[in-house]
mmCIF file as Biopython writes it, N, C-alpha, C and O atoms, coordinates in Angstrom:
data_model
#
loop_
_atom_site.group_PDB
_atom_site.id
_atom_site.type_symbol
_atom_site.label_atom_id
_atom_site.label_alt_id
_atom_site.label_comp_id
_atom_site.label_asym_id
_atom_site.label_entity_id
_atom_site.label_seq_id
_atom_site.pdbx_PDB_ins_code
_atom_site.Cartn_x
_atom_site.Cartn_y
_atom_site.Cartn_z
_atom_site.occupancy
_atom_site.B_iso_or_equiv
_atom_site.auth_seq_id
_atom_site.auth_asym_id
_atom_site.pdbx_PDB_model_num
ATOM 1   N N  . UNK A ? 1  ? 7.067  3.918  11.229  1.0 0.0 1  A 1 
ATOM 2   C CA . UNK A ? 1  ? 6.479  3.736  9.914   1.0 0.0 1  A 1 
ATOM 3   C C  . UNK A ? 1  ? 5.629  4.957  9.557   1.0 0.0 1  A 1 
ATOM 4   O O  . UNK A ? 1  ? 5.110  5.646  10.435  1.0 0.0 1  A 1 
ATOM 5   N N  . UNK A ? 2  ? 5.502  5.203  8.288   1.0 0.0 2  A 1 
ATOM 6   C CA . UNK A ? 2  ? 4.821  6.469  7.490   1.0 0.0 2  A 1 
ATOM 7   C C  . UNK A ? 2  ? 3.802  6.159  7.244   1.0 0.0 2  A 1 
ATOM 8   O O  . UNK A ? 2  ? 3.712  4.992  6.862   1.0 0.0 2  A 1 
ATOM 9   N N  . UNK A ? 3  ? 2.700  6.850  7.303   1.0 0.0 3  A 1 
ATOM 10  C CA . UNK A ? 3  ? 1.173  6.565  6.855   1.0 0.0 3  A 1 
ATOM 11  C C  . UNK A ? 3  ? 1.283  7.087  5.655   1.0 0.0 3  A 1 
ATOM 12  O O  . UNK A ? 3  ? 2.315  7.623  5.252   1.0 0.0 3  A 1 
ATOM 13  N N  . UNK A ? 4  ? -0.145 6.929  4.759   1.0 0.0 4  A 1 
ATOM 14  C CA . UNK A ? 4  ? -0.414 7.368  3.630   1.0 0.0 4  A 1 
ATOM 15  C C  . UNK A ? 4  ? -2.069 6.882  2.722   1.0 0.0 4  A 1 
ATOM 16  O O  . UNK A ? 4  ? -2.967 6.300  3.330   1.0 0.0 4  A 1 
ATOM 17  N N  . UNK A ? 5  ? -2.134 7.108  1.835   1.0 0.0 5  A 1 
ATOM 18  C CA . UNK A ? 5  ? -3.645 6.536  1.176   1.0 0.0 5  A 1 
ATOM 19  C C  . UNK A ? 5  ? -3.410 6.176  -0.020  1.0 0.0 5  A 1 
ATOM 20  O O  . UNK A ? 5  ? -2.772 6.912  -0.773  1.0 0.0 5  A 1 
ATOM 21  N N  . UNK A ? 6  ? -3.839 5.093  -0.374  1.0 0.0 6  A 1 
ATOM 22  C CA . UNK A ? 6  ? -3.593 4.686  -1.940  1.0 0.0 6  A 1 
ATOM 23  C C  . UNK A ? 6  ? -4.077 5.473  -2.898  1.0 0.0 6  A 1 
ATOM 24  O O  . UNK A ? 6  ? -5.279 5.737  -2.954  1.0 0.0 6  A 1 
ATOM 25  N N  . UNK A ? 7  ? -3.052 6.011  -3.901  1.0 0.0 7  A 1 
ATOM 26  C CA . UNK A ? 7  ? -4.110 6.947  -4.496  1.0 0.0 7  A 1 
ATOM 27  C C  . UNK A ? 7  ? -4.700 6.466  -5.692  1.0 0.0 7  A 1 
ATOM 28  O O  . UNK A ? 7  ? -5.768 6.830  -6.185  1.0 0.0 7  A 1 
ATOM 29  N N  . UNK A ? 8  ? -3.616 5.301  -6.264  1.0 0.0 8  A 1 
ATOM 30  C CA . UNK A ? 8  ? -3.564 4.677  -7.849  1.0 0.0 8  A 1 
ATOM 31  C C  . UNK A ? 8  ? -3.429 3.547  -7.693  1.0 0.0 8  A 1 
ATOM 32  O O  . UNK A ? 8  ? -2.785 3.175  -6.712  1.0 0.0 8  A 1 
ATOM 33  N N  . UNK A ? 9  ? -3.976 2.607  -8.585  1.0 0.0 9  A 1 
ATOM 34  C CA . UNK A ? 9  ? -3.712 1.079  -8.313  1.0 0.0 9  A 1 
ATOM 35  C C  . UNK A ? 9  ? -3.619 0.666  -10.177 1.0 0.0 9  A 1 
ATOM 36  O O  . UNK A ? 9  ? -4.302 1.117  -11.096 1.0 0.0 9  A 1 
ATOM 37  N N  . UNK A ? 10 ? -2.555 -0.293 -10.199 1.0 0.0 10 A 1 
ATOM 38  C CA . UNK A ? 10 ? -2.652 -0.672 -11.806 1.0 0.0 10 A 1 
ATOM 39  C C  . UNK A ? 10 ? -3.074 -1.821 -11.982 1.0 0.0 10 A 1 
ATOM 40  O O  . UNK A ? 10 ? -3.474 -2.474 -11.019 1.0 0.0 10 A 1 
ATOM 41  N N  . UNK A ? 11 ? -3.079 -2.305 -13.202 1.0 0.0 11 A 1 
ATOM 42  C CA . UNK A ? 11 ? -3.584 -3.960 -13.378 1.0 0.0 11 A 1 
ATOM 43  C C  . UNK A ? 11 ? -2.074 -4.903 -13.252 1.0 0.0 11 A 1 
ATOM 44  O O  . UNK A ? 11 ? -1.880 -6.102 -13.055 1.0 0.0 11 A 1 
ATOM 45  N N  . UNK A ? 12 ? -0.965 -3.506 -13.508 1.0 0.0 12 A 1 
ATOM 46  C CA . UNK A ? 12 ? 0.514  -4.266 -13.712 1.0 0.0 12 A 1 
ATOM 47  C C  . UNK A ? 12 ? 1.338  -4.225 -12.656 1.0 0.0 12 A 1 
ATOM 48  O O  . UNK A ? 12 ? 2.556  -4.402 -12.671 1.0 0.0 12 A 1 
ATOM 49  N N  . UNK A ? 13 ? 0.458  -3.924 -11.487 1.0 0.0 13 A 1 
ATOM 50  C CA . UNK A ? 13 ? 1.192  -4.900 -10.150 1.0 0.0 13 A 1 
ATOM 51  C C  . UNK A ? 13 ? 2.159  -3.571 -9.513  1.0 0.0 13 A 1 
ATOM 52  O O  . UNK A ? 13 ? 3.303  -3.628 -9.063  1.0 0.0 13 A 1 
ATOM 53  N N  . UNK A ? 14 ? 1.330  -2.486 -9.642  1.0 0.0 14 A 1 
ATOM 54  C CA . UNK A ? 14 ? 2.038  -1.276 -9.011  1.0 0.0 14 A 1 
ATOM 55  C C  . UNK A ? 14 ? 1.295  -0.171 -8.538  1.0 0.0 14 A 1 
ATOM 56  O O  . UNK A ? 14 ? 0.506  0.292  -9.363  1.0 0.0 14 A 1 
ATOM 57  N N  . UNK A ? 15 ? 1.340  0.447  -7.289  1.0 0.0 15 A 1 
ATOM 58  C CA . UNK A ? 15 ? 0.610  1.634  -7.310  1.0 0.0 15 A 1 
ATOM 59  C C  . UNK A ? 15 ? 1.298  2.770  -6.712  1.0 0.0 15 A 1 
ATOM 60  O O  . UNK A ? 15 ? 2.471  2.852  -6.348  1.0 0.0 15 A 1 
ATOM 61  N N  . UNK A ? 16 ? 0.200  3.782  -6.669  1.0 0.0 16 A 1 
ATOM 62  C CA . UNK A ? 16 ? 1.048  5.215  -5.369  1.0 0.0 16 A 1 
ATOM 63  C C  . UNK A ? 16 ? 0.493  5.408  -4.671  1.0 0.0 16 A 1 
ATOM 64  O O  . UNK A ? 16 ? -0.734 5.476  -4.596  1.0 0.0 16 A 1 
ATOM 65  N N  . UNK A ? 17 ? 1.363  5.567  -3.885  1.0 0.0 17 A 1 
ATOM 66  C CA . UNK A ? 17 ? 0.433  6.188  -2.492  1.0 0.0 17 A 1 
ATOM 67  C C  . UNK A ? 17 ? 0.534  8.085  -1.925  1.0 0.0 17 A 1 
ATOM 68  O O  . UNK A ? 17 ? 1.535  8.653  -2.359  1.0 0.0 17 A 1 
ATOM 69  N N  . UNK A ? 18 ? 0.046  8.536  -1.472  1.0 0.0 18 A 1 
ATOM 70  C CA . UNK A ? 18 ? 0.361  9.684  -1.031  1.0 0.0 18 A 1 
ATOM 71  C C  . UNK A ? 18 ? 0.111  9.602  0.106   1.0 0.0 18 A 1 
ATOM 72  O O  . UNK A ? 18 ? -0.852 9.086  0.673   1.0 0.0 18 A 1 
ATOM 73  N N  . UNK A ? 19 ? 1.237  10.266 0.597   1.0 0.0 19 A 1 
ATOM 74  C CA . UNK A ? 19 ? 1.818  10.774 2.002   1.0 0.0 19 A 1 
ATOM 75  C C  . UNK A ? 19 ? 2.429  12.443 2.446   1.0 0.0 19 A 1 
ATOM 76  O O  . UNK A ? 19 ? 3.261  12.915 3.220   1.0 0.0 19 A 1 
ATOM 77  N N  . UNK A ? 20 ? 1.529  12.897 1.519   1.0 0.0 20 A 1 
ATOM 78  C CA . UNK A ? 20 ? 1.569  14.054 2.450   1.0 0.0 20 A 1 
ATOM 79  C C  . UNK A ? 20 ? 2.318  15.083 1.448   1.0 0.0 20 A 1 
ATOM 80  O O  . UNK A ? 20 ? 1.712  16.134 1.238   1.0 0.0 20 A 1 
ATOM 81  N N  . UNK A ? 21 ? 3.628  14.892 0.775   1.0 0.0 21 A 1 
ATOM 82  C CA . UNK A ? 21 ? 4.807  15.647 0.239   1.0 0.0 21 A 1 
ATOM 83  C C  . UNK A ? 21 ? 4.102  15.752 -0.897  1.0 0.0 21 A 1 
ATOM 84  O O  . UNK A ? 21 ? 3.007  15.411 -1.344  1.0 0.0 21 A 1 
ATOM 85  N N  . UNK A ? 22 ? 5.198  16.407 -1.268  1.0 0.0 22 A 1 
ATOM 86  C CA . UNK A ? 22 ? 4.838  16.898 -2.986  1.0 0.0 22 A 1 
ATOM 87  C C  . UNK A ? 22 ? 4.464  15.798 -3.947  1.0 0.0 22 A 1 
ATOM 88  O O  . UNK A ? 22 ? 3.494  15.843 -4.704  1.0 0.0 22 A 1 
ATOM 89  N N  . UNK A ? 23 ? 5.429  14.685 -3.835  1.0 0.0 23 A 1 
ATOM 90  C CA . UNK A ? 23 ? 5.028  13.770 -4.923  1.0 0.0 23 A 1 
ATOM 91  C C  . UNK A ? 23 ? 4.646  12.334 -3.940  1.0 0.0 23 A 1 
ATOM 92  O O  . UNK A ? 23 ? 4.966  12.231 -2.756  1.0 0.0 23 A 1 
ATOM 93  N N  . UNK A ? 24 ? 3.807  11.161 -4.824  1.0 0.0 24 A 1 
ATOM 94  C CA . UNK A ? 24 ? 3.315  10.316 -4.291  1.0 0.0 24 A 1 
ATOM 95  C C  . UNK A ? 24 ? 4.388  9.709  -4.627  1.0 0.0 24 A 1 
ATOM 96  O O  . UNK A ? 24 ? 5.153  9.915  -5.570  1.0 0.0 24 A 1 
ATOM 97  N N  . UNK A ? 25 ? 4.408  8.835  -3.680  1.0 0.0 25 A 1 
ATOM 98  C CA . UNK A ? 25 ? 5.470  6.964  -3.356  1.0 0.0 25 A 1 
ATOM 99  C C  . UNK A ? 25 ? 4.920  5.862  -4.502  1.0 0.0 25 A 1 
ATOM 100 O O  . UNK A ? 25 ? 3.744  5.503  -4.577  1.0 0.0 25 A 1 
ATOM 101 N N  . UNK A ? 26 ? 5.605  5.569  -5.057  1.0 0.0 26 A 1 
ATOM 102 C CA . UNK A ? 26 ? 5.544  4.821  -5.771  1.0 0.0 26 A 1 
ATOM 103 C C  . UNK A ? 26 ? 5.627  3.200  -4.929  1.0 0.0 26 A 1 
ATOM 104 O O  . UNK A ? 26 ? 5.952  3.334  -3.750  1.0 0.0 26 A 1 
ATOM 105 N N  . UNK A ? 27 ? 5.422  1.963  -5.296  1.0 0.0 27 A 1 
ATOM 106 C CA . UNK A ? 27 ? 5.333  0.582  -4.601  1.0 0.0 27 A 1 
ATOM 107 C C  . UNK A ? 27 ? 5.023  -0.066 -5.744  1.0 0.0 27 A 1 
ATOM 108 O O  . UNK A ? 27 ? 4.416  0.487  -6.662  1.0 0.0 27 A 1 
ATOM 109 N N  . UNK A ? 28 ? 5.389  -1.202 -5.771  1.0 0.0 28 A 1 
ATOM 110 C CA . UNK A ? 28 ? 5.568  -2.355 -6.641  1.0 0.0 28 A 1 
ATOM 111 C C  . UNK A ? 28 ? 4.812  -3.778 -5.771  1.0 0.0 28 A 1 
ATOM 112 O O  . UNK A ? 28 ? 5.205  -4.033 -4.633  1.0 0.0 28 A 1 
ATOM 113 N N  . UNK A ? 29 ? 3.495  -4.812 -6.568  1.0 0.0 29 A 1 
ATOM 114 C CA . UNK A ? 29 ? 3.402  -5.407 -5.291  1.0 0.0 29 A 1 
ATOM 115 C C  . UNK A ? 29 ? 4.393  -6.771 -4.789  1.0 0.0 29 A 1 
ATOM 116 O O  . UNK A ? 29 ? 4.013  -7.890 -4.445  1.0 0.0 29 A 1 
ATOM 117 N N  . UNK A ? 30 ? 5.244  -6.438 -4.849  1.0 0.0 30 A 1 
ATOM 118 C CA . UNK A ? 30 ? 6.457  -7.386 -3.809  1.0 0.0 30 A 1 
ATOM 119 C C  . UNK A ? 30 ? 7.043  -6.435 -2.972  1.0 0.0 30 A 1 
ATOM 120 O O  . UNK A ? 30 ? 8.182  -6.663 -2.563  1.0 0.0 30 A 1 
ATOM 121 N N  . UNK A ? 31 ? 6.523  -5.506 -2.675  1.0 0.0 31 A 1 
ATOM 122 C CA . UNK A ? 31 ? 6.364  -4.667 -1.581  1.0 0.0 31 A 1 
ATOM 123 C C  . UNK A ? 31 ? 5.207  -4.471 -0.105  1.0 0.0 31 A 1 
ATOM 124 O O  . UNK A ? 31 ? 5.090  -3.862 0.958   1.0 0.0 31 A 1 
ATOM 125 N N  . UNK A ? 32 ? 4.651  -5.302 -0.830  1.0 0.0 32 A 1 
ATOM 126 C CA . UNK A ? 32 ? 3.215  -5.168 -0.439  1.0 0.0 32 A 1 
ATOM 127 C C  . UNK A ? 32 ? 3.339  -6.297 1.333   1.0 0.0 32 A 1 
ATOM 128 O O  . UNK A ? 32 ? 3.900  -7.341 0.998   1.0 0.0 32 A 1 
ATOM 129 N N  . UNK A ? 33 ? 3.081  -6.339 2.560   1.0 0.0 33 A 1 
ATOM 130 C CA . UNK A ? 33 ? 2.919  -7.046 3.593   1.0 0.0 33 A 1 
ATOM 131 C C  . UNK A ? 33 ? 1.959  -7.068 4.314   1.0 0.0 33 A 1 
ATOM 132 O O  . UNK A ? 33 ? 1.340  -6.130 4.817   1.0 0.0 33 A 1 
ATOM 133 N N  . UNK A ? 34 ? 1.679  -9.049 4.445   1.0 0.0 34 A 1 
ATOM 134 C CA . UNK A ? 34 ? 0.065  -8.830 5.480   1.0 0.0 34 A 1 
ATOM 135 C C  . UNK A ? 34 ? -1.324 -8.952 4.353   1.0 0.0 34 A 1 
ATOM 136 O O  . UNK A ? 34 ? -2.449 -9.230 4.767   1.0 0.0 34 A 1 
ATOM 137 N N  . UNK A ? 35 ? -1.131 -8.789 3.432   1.0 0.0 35 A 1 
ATOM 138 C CA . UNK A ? 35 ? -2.050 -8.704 2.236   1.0 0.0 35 A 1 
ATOM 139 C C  . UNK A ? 35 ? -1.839 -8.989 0.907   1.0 0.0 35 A 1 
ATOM 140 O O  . UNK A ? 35 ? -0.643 -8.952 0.619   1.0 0.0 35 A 1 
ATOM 141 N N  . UNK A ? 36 ? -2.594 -9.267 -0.029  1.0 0.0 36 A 1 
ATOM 142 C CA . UNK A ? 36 ? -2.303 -9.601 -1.424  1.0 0.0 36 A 1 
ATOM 143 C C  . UNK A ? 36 ? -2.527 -7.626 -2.120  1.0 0.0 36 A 1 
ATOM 144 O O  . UNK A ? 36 ? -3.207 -6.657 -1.783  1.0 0.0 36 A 1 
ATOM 145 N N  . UNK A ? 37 ? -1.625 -7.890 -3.065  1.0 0.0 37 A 1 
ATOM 146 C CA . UNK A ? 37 ? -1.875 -6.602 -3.830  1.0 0.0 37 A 1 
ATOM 147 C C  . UNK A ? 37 ? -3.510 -6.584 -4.211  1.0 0.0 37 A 1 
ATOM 148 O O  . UNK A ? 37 ? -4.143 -5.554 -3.978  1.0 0.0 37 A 1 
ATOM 149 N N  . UNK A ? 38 ? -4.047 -7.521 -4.686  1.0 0.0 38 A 1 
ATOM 150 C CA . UNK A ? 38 ? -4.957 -7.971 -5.054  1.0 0.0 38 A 1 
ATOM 151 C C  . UNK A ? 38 ? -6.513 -7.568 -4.318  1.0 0.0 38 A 1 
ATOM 152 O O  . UNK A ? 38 ? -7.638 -7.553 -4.818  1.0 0.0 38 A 1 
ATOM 153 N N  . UNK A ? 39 ? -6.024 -7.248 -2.877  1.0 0.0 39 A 1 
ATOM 154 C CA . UNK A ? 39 ? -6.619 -7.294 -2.102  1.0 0.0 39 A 1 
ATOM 155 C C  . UNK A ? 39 ? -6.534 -5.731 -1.426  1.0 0.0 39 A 1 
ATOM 156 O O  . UNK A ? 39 ? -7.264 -5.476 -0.469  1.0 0.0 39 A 1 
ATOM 157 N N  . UNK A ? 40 ? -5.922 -5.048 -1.784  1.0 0.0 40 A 1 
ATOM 158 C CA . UNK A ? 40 ? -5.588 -3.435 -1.994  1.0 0.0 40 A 1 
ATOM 159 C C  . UNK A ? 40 ? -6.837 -2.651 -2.574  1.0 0.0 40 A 1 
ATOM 160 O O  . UNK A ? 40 ? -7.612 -3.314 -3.264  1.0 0.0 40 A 1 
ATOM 161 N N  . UNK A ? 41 ? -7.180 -0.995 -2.320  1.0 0.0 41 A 1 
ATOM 162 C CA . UNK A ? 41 ? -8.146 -0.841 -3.158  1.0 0.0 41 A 1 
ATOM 163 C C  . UNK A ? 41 ? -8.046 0.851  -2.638  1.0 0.0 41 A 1 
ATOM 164 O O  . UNK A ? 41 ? -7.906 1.390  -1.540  1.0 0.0 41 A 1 
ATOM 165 N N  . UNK A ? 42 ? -8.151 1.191  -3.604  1.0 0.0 42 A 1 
ATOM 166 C CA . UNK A ? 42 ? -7.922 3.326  -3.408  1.0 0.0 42 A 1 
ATOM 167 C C  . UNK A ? 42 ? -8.740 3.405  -2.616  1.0 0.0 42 A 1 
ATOM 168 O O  . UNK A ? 42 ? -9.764 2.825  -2.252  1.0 0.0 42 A 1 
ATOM 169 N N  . UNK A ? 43 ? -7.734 4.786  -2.221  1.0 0.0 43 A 1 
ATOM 170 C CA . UNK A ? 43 ? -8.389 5.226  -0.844  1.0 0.0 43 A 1 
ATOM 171 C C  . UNK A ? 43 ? -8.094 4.761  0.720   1.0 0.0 43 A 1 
ATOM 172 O O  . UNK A ? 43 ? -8.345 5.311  1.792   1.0 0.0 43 A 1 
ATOM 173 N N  . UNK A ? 44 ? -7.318 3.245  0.309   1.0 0.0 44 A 1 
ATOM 174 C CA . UNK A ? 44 ? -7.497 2.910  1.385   1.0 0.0 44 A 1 
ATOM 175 C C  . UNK A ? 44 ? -5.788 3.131  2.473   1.0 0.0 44 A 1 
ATOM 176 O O  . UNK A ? 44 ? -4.591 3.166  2.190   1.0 0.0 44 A 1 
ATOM 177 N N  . UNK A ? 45 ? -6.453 3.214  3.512   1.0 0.0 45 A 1 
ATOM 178 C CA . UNK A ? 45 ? -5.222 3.441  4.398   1.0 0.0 45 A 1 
ATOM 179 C C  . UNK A ? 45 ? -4.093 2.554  4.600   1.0 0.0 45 A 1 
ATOM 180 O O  . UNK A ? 45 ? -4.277 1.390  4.956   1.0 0.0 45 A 1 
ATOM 181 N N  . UNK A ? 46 ? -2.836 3.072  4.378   1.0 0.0 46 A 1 
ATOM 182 C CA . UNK A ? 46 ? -1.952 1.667  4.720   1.0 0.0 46 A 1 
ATOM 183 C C  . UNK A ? 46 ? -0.684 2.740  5.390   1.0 0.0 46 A 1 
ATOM 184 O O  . UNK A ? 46 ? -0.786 3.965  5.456   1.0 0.0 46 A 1 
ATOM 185 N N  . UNK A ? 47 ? 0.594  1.858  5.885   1.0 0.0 47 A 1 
ATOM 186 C CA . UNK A ? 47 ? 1.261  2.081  6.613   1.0 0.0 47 A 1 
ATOM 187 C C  . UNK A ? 47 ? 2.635  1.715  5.441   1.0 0.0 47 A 1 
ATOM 188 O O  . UNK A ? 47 ? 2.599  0.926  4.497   1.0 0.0 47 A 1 
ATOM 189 N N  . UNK A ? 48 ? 3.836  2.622  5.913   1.0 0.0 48 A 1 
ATOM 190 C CA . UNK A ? 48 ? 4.906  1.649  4.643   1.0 0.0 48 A 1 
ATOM 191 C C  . UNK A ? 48 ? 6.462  2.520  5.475   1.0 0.0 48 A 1 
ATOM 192 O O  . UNK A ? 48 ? 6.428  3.232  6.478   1.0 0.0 48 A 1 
ATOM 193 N N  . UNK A ? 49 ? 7.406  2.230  4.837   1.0 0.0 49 A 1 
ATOM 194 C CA . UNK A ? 49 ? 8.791  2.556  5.068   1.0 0.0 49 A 1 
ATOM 195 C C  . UNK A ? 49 ? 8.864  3.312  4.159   1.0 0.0 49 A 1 
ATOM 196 O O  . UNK A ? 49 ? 8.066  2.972  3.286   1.0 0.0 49 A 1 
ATOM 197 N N  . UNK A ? 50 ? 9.798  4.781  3.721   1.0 0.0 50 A 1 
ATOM 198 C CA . UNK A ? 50 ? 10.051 4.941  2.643   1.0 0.0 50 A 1 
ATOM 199 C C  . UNK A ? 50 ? 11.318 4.090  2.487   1.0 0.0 50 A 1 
ATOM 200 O O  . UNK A ? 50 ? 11.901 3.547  3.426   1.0 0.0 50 A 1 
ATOM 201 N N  . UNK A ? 51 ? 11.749 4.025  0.955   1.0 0.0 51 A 1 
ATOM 202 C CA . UNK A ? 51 ? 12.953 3.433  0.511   1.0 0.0 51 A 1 
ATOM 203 C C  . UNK A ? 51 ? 13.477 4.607  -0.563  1.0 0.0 51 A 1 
ATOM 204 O O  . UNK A ? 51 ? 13.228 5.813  -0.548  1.0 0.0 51 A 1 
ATOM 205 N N  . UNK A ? 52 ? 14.283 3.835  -1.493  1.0 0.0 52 A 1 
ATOM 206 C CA . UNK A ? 52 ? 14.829 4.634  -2.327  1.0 0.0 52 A 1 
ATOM 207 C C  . UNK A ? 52 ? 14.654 3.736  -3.762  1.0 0.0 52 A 1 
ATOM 208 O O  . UNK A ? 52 ? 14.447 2.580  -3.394  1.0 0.0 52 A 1 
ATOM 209 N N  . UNK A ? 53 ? 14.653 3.779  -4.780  1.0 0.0 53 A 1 
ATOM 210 C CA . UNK A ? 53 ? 14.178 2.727  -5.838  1.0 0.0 53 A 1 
ATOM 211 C C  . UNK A ? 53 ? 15.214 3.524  -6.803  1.0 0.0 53 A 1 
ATOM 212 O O  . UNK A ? 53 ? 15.716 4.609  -6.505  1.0 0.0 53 A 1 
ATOM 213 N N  . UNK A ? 54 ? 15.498 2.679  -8.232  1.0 0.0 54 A 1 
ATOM 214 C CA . UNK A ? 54 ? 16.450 3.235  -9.374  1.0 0.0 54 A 1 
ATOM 215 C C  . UNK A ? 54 ? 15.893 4.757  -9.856  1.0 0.0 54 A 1 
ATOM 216 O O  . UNK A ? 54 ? 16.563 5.682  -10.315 1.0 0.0 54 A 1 
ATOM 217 N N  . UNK A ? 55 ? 14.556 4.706  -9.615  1.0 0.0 55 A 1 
ATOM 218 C CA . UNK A ? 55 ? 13.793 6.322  -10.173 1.0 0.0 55 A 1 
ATOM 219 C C  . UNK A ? 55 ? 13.399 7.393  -8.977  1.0 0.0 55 A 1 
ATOM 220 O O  . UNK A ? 55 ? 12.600 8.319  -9.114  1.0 0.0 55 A 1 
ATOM 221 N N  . UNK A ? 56 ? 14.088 7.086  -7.846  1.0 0.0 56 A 1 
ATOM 222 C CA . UNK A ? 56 ? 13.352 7.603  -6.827  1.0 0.0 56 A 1 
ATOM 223 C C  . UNK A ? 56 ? 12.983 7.430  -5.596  1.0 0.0 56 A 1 
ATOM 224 O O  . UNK A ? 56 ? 12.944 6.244  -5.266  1.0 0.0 56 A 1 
ATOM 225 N N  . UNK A ? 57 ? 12.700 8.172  -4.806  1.0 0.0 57 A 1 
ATOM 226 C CA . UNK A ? 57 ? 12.267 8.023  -3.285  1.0 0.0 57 A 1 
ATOM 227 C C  . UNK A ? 57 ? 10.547 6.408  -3.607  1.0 0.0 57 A 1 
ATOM 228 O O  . UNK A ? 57 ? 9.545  6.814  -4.196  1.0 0.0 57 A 1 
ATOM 229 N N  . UNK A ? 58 ? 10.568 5.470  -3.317  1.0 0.0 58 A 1 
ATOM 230 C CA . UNK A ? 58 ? 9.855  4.710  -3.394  1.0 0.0 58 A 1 
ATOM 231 C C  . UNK A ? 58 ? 9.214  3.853  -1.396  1.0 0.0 58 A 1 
ATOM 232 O O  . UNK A ? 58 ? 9.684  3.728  -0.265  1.0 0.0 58 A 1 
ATOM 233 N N  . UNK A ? 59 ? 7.997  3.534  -2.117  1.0 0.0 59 A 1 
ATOM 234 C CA . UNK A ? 59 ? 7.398  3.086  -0.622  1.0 0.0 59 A 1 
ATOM 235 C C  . UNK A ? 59 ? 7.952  1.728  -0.480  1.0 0.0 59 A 1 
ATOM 236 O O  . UNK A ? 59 ? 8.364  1.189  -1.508  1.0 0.0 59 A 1 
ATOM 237 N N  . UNK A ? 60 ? 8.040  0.959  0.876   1.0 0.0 60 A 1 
ATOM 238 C CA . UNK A ? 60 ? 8.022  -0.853 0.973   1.0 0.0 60 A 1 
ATOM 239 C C  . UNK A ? 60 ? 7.931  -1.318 2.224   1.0 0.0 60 A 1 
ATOM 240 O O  . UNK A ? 60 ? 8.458  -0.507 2.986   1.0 0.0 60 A 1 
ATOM 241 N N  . UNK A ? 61 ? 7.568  -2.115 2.705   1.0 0.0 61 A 1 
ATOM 242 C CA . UNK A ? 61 ? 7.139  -3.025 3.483   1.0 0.0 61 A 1 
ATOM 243 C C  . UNK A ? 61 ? 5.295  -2.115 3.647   1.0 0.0 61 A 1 
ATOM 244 O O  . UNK A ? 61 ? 4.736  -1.449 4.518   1.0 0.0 61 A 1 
ATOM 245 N N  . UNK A ? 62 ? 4.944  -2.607 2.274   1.0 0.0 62 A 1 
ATOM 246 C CA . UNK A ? 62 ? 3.626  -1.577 2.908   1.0 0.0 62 A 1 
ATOM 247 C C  . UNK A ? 62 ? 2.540  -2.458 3.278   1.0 0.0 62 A 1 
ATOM 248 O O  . UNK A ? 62 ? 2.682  -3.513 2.661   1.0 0.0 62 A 1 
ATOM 249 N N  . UNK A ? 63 ? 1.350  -2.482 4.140   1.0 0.0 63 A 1 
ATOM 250 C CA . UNK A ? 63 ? 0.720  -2.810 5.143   1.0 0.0 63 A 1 
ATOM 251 C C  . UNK A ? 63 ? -0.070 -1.985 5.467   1.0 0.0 63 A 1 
ATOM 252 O O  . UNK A ? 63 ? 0.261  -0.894 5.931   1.0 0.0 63 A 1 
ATOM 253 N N  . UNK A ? 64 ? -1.944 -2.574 5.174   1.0 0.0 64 A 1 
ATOM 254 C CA . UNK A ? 64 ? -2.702 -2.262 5.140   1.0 0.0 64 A 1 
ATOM 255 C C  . UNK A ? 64 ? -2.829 -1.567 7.087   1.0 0.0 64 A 1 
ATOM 256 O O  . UNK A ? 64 ? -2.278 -1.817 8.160   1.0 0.0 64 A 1 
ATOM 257 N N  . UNK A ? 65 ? -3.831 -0.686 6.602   1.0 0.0 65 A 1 
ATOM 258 C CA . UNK A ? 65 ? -3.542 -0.007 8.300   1.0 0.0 65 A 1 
ATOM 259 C C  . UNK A ? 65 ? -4.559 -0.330 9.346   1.0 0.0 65 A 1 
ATOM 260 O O  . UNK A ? 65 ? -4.421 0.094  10.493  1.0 0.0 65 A 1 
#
């Protein structure tokens, strides 16, 4: 699994994370494991898979660290 830090959080149930590369991972929270999106908060450390999504390289199974 890939580390990373939340960088963005929305009210509409999506955020990014950065991990390092050029662009941040995008995640949706039905991605989210172990925790409520709700319960998420920048900055904070989590763990995830990359995937691939219709727009892009995207994060999932992500999990607070």
């Amino acid at each position: 699994m890939a580390e990373g830090t939340i960088k963005r959080l929305t009210d509409k149930g999506f955020g990014f994370i950065e991990a390092g590369g050029s662009k941040d991972l995008f995640f949706h929270s039905s991605s989210v494991q172990g925790a409520s999106f709700d319960d998420l908060h920048e900055g904070q450390k989590v763990t995830f898979t990359e995937g691939r999504g219709p727009k892009g390289p995207c994060a999932e199974n992500v999990k607070p660290a």
